[in-house]
mmCIF file as Biopython writes it, N, C-alpha, C and O atoms, coordinates in Angstrom:
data_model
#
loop_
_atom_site.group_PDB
_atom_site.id
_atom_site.type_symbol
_atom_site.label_atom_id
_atom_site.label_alt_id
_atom_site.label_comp_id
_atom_site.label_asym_id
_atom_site.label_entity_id
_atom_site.label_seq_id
_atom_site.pdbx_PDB_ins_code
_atom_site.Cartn_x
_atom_site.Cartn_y
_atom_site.Cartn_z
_atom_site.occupancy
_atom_site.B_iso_or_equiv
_atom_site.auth_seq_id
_atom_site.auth_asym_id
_atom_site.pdbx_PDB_model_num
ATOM 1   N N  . UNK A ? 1  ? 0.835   -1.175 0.000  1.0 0.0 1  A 1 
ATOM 2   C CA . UNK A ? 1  ? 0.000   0.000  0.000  1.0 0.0 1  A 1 
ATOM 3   C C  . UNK A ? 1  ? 0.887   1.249  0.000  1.0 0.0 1  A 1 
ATOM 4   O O  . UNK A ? 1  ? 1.639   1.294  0.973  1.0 0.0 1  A 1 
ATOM 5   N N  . UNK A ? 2  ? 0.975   2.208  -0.802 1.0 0.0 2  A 1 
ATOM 6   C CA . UNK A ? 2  ? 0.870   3.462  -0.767 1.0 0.0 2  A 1 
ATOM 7   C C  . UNK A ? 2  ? 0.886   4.439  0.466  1.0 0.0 2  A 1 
ATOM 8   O O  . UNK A ? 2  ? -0.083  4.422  1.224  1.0 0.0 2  A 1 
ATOM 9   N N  . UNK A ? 3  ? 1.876   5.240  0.689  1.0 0.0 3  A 1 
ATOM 10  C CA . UNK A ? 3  ? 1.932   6.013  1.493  1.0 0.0 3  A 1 
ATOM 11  C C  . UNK A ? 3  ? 1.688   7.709  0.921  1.0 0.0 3  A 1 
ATOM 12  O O  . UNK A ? 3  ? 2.502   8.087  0.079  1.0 0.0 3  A 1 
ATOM 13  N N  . UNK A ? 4  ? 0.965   8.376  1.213  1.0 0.0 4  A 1 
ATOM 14  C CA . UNK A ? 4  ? 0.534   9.208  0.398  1.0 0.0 4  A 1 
ATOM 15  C C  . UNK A ? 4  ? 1.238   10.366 1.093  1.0 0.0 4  A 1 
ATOM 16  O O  . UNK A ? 4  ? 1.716   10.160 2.208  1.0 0.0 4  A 1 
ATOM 17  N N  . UNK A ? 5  ? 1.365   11.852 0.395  1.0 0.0 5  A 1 
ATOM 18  C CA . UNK A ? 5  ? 2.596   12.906 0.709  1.0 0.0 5  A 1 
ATOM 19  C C  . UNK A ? 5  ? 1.841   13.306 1.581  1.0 0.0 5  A 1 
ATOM 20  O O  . UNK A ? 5  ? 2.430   14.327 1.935  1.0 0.0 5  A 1 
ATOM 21  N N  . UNK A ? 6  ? 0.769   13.224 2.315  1.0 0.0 6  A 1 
ATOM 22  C CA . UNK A ? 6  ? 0.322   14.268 3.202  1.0 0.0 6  A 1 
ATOM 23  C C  . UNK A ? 6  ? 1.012   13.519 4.181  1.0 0.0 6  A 1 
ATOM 24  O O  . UNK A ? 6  ? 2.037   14.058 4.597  1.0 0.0 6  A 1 
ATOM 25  N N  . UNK A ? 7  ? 0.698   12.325 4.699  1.0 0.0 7  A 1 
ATOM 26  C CA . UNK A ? 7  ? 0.961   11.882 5.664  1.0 0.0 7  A 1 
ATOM 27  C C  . UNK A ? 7  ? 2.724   11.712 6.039  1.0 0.0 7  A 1 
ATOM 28  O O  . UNK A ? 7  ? 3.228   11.614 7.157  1.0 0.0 7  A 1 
ATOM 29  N N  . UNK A ? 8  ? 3.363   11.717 4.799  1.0 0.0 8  A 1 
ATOM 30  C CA . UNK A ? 8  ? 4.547   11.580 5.162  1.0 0.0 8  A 1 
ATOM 31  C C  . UNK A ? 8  ? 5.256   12.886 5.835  1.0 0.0 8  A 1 
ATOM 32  O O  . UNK A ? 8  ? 6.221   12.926 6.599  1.0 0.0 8  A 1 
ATOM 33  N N  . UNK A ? 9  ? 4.294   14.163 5.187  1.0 0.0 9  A 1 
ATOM 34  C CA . UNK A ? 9  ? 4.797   15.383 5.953  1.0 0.0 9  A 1 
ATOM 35  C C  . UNK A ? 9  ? 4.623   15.778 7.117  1.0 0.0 9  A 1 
ATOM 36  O O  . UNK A ? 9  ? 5.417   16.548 7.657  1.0 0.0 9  A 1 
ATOM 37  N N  . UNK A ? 10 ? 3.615   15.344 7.669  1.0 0.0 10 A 1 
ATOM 38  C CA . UNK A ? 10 ? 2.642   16.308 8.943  1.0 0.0 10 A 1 
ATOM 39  C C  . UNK A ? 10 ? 4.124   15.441 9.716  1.0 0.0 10 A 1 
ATOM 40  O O  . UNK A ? 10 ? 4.963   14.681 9.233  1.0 0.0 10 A 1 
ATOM 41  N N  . UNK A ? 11 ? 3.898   16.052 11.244 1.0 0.0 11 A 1 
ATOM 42  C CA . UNK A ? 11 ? 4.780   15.978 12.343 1.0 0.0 11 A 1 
ATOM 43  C C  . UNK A ? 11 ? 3.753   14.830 13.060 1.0 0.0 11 A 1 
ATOM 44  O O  . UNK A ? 11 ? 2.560   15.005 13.309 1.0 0.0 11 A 1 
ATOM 45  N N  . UNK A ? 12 ? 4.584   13.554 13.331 1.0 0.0 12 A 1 
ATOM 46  C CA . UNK A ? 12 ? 3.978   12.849 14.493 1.0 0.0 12 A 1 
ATOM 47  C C  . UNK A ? 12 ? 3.963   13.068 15.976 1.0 0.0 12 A 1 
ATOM 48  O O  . UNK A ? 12 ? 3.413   12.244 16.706 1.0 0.0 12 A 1 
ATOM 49  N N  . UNK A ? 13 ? 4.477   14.023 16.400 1.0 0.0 13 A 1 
ATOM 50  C CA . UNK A ? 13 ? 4.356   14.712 17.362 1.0 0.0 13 A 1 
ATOM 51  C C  . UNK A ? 13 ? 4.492   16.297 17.649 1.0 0.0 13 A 1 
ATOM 52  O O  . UNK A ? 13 ? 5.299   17.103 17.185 1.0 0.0 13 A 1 
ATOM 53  N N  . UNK A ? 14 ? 3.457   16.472 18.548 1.0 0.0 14 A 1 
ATOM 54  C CA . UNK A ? 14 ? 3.622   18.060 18.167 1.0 0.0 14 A 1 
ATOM 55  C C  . UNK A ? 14 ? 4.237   18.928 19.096 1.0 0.0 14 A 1 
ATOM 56  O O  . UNK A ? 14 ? 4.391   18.729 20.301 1.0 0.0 14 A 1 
ATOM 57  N N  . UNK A ? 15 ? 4.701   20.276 18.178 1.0 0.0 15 A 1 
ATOM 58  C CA . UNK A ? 15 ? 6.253   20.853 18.642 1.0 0.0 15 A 1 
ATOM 59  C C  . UNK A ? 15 ? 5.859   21.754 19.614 1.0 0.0 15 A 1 
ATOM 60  O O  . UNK A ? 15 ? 4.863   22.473 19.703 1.0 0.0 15 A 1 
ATOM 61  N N  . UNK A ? 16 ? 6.874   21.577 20.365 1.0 0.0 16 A 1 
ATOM 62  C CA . UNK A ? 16 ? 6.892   22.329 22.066 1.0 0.0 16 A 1 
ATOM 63  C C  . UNK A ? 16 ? 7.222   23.687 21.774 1.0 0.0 16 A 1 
ATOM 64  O O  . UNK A ? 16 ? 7.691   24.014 20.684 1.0 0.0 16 A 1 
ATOM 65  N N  . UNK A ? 17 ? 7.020   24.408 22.606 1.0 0.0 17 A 1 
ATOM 66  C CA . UNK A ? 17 ? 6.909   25.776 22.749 1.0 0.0 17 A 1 
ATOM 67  C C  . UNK A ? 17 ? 8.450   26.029 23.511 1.0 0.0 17 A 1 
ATOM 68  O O  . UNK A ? 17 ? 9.002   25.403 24.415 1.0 0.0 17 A 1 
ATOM 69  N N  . UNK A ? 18 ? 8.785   26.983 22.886 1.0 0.0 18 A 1 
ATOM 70  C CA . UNK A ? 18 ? 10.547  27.572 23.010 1.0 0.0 18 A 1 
ATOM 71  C C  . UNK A ? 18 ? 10.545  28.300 24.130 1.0 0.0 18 A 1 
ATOM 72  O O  . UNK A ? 18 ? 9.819   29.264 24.374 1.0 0.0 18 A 1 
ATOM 73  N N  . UNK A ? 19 ? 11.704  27.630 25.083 1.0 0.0 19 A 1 
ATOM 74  C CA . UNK A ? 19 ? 11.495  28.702 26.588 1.0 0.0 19 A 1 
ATOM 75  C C  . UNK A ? 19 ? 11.617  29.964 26.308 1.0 0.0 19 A 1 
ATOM 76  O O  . UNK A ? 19 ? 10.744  30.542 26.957 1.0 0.0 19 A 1 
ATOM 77  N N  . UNK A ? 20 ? 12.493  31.053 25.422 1.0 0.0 20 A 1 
ATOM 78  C CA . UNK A ? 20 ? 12.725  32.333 25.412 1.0 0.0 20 A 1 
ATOM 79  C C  . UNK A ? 20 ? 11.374  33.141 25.002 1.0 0.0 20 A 1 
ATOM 80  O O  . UNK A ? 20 ? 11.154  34.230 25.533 1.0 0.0 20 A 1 
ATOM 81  N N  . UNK A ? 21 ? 10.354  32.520 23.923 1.0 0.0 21 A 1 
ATOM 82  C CA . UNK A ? 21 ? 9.230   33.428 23.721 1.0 0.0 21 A 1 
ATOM 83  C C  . UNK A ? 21 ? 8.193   33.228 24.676 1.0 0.0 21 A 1 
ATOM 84  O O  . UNK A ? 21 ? 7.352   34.079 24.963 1.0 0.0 21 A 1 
ATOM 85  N N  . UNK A ? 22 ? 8.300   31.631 25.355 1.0 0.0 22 A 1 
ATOM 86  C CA . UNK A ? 22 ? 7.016   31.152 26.588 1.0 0.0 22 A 1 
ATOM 87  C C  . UNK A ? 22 ? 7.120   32.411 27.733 1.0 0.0 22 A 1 
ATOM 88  O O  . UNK A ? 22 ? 6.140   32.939 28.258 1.0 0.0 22 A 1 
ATOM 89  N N  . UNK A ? 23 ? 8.659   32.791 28.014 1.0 0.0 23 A 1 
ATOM 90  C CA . UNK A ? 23 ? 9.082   33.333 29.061 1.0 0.0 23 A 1 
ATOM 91  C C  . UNK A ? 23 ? 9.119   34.970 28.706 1.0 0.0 23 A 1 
ATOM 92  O O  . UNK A ? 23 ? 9.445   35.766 29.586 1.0 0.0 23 A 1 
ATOM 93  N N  . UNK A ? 24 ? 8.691   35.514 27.079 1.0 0.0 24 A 1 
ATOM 94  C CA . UNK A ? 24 ? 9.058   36.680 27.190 1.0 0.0 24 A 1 
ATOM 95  C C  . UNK A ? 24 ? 7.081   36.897 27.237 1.0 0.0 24 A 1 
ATOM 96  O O  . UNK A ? 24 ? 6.649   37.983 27.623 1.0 0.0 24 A 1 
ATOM 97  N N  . UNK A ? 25 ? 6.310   36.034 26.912 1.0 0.0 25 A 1 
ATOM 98  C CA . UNK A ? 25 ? 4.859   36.240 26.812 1.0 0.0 25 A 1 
ATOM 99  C C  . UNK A ? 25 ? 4.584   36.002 28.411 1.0 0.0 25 A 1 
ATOM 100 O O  . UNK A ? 25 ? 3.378   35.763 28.478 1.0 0.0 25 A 1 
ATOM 101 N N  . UNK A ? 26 ? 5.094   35.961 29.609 1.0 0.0 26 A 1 
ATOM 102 C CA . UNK A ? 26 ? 4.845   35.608 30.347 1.0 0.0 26 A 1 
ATOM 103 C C  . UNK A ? 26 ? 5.187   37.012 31.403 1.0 0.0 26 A 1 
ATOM 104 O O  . UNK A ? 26 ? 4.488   37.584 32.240 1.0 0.0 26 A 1 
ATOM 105 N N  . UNK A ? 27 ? 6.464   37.219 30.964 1.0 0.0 27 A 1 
ATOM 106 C CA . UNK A ? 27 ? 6.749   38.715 31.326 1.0 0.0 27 A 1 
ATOM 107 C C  . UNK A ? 27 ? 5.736   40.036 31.205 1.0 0.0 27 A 1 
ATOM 108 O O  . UNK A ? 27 ? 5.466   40.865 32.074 1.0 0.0 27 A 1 
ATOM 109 N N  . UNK A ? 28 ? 5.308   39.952 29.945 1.0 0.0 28 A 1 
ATOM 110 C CA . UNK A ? 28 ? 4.650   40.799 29.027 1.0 0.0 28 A 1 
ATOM 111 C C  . UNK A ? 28 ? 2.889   40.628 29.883 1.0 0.0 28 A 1 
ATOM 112 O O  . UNK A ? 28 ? 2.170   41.563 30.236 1.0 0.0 28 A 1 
ATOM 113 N N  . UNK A ? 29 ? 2.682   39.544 29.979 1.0 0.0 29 A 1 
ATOM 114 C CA . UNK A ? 29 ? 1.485   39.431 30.854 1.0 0.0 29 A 1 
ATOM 115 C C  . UNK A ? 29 ? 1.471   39.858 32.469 1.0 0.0 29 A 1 
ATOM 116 O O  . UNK A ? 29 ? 0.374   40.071 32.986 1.0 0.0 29 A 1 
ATOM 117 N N  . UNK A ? 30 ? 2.557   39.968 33.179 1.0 0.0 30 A 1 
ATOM 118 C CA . UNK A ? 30 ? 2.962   40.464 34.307 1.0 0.0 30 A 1 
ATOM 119 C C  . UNK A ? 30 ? 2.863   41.943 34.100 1.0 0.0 30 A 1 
ATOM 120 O O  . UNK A ? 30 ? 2.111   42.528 34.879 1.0 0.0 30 A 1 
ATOM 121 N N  . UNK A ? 31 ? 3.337   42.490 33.406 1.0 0.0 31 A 1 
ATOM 122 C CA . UNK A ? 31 ? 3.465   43.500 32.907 1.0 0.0 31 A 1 
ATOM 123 C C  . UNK A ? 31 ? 2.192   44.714 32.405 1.0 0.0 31 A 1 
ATOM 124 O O  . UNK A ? 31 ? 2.198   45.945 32.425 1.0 0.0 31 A 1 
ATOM 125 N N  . UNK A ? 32 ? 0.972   43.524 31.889 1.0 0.0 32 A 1 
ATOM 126 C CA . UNK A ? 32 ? -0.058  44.397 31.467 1.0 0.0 32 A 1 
ATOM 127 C C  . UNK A ? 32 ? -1.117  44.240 32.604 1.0 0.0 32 A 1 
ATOM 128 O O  . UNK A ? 32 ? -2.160  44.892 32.619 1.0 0.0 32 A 1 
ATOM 129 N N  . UNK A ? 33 ? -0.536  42.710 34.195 1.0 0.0 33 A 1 
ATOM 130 C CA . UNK A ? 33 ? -1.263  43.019 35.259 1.0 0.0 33 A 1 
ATOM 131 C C  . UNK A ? 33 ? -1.006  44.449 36.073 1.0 0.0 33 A 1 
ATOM 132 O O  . UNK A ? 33 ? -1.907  45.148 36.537 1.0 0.0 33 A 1 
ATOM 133 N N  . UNK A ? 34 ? 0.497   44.747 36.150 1.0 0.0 34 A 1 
ATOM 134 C CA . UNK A ? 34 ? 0.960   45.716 37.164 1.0 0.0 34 A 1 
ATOM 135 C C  . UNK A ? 34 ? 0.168   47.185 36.313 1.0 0.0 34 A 1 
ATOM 136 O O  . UNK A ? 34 ? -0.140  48.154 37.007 1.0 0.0 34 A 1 
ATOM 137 N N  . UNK A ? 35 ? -0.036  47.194 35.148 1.0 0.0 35 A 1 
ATOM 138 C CA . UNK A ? 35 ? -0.156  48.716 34.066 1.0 0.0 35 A 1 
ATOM 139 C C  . UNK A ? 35 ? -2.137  48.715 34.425 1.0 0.0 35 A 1 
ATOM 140 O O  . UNK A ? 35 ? -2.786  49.754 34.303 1.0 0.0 35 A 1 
ATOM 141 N N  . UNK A ? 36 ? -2.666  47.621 34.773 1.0 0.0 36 A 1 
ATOM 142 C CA . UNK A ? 36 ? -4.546  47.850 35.350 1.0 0.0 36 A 1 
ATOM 143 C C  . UNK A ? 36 ? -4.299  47.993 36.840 1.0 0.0 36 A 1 
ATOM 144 O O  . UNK A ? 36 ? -5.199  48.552 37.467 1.0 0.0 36 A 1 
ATOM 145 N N  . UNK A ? 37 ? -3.086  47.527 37.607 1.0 0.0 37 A 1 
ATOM 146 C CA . UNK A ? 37 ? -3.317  48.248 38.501 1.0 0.0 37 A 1 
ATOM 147 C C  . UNK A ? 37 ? -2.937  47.785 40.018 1.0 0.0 37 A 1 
ATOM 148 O O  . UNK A ? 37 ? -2.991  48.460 41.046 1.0 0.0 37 A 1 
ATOM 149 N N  . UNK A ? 38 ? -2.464  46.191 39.815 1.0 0.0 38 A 1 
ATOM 150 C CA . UNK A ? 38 ? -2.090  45.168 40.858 1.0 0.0 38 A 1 
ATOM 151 C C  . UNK A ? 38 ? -0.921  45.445 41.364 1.0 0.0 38 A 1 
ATOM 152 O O  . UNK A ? 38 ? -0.042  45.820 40.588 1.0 0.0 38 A 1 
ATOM 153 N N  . UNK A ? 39 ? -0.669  45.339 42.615 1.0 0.0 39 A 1 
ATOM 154 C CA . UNK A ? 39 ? 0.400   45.509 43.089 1.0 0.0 39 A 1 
ATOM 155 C C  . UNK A ? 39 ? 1.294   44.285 42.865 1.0 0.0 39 A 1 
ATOM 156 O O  . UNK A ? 39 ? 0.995   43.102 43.025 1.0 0.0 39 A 1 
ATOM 157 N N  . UNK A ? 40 ? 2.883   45.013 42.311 1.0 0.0 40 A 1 
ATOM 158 C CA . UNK A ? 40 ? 3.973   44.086 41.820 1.0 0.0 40 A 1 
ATOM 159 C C  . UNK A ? 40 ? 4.023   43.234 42.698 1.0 0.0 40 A 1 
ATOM 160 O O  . UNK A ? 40 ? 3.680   42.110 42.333 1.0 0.0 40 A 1 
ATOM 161 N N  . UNK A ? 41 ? 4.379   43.371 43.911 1.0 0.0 41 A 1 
ATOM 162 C CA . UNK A ? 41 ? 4.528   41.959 45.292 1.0 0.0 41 A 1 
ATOM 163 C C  . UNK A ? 41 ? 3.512   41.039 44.754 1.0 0.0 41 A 1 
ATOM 164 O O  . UNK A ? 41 ? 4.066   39.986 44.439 1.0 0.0 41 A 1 
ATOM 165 N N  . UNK A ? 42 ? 2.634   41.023 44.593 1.0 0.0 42 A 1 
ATOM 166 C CA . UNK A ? 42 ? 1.198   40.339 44.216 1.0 0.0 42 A 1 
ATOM 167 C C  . UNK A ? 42 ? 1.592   39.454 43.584 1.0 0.0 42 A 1 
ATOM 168 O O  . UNK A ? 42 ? 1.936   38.314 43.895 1.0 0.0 42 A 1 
ATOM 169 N N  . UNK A ? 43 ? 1.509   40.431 41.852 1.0 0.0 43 A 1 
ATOM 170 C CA . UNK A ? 43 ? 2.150   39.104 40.690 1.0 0.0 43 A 1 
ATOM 171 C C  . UNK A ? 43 ? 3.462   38.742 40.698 1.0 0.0 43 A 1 
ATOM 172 O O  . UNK A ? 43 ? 3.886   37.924 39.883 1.0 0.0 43 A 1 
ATOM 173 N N  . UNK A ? 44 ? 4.122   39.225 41.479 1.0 0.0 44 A 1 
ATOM 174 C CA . UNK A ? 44 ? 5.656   38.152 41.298 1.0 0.0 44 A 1 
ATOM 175 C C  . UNK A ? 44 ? 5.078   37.248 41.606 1.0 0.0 44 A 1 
ATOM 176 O O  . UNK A ? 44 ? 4.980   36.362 40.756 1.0 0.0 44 A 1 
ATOM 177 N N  . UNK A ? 45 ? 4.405   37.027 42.986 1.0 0.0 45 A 1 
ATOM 178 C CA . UNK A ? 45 ? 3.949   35.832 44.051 1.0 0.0 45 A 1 
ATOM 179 C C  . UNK A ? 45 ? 2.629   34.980 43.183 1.0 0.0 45 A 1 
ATOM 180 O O  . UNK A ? 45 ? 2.071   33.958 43.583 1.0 0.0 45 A 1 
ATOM 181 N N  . UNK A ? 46 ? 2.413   35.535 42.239 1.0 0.0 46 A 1 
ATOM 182 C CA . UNK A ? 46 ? 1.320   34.545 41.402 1.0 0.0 46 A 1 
ATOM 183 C C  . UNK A ? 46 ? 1.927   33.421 40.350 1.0 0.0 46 A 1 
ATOM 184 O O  . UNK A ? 46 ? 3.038   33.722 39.915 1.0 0.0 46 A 1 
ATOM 185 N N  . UNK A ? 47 ? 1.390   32.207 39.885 1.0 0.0 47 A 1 
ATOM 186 C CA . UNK A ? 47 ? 1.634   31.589 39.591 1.0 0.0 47 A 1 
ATOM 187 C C  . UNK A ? 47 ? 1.051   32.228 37.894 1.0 0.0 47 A 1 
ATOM 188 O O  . UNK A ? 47 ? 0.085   32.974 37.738 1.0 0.0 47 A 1 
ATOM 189 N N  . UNK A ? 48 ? 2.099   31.589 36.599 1.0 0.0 48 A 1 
ATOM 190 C CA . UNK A ? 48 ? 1.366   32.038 35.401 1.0 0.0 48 A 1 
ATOM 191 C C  . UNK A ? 48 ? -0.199  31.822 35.451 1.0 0.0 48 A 1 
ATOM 192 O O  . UNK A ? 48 ? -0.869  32.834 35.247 1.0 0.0 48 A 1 
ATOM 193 N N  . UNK A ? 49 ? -0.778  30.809 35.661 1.0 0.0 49 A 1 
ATOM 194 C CA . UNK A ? 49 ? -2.188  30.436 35.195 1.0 0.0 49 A 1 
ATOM 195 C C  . UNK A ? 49 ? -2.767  31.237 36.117 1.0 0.0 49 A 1 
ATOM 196 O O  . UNK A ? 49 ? -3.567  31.992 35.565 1.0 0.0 49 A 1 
ATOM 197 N N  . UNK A ? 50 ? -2.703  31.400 37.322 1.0 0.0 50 A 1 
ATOM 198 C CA . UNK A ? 50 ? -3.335  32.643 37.862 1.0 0.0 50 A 1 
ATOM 199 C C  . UNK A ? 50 ? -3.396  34.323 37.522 1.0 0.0 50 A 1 
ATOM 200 O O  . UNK A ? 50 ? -4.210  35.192 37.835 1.0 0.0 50 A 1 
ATOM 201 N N  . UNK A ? 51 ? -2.070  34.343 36.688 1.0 0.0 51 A 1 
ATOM 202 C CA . UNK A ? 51 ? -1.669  35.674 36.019 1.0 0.0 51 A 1 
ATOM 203 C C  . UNK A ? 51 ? -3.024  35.561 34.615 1.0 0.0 51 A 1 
ATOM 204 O O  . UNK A ? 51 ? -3.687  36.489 34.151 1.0 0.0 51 A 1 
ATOM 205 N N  . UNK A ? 52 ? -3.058  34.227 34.278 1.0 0.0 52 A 1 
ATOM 206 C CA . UNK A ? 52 ? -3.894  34.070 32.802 1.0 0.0 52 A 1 
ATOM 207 C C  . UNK A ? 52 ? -5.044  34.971 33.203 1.0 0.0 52 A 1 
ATOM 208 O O  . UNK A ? 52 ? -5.427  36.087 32.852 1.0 0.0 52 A 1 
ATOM 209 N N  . UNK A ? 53 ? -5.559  33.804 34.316 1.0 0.0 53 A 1 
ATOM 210 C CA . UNK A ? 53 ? -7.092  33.686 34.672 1.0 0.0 53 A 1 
ATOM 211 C C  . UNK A ? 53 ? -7.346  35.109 34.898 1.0 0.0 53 A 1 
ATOM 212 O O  . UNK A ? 53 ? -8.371  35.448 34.308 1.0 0.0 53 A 1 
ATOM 213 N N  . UNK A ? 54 ? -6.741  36.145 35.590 1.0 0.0 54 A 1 
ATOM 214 C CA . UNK A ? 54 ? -7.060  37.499 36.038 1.0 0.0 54 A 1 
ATOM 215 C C  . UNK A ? 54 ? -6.792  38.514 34.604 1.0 0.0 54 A 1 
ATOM 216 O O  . UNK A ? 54 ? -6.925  39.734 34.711 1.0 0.0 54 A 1 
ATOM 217 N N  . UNK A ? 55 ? -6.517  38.060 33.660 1.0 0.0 55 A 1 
ATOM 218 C CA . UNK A ? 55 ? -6.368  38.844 32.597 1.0 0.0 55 A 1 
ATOM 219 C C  . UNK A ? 55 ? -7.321  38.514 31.668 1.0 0.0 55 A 1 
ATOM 220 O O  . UNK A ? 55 ? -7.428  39.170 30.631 1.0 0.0 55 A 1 
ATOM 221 N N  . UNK A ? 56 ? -7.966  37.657 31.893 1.0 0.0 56 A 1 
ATOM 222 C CA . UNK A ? 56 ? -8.922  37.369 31.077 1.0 0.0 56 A 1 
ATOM 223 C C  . UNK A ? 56 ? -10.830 37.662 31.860 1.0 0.0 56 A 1 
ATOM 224 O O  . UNK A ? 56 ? -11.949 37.207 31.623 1.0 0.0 56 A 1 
ATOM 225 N N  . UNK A ? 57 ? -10.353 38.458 32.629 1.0 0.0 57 A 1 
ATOM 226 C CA . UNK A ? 57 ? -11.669 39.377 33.393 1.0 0.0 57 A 1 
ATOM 227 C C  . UNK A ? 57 ? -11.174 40.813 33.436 1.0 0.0 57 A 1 
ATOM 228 O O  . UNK A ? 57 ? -11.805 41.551 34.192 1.0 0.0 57 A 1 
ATOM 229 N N  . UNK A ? 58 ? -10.232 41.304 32.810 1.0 0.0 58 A 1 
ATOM 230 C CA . UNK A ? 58 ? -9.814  43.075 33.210 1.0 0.0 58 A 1 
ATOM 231 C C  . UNK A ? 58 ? -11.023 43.456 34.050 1.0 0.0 58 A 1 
ATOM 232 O O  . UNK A ? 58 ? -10.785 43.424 35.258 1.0 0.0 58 A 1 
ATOM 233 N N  . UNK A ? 59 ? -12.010 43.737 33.783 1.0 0.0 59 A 1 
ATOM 234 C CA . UNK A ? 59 ? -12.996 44.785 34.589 1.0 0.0 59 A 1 
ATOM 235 C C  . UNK A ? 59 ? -13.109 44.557 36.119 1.0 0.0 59 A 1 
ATOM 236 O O  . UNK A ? 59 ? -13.195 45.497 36.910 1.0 0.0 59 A 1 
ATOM 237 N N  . UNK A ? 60 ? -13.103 42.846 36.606 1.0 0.0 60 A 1 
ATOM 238 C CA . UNK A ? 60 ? -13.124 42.892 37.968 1.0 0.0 60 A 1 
ATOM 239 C C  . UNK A ? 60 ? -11.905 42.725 38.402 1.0 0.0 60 A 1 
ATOM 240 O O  . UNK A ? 60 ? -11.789 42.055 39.427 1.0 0.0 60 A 1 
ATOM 241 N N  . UNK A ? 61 ? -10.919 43.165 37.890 1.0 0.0 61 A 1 
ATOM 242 C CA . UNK A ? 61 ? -9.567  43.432 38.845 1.0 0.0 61 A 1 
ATOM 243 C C  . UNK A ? 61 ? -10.089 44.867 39.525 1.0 0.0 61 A 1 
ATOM 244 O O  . UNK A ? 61 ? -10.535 44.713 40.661 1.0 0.0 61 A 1 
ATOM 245 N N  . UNK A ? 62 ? -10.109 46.278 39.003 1.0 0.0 62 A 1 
ATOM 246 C CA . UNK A ? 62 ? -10.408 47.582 39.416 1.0 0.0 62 A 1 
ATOM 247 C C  . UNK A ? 62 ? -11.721 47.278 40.573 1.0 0.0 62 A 1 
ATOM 248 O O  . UNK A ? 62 ? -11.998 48.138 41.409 1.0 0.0 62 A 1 
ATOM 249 N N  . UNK A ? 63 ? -12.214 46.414 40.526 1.0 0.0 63 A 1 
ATOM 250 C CA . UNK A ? 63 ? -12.849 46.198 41.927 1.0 0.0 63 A 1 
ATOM 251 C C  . UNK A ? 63 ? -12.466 45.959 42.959 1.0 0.0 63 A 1 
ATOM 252 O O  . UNK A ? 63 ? -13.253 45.848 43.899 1.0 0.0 63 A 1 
#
């Protein structure tokens, strides 16, 4: 049987994310918490996915 070109191209596993841009999008999100208004001590002490979760409600942080 035939192996056809699609399949020989695609990636059998899929490609990981590069520490220098994971870590500069991660900065950059710290960054647009402290600029609405959180105090820096705060988000150093937050974990990324907690940095996510609060950026993805802007309006009830200013509460």
């Amino acid at each position: 049987m035939r192996k056809r070109r699609k399949t020989q191209k695609t990636n059998m596993t899929r490609p990981r994310k590069a520490g220098a841009p994971k870590n500069r999008r991660r900065l950059e999100q710290k960054r647009r918490l402290i600029a609405l208004g959180v105090d820096e001590e705060t988000v150093n002490r937050m974990t990324s996915r907690e940095v996510l979760t609060m950026l993805k409600y802007p309006a009830k942080i200013g509460k």
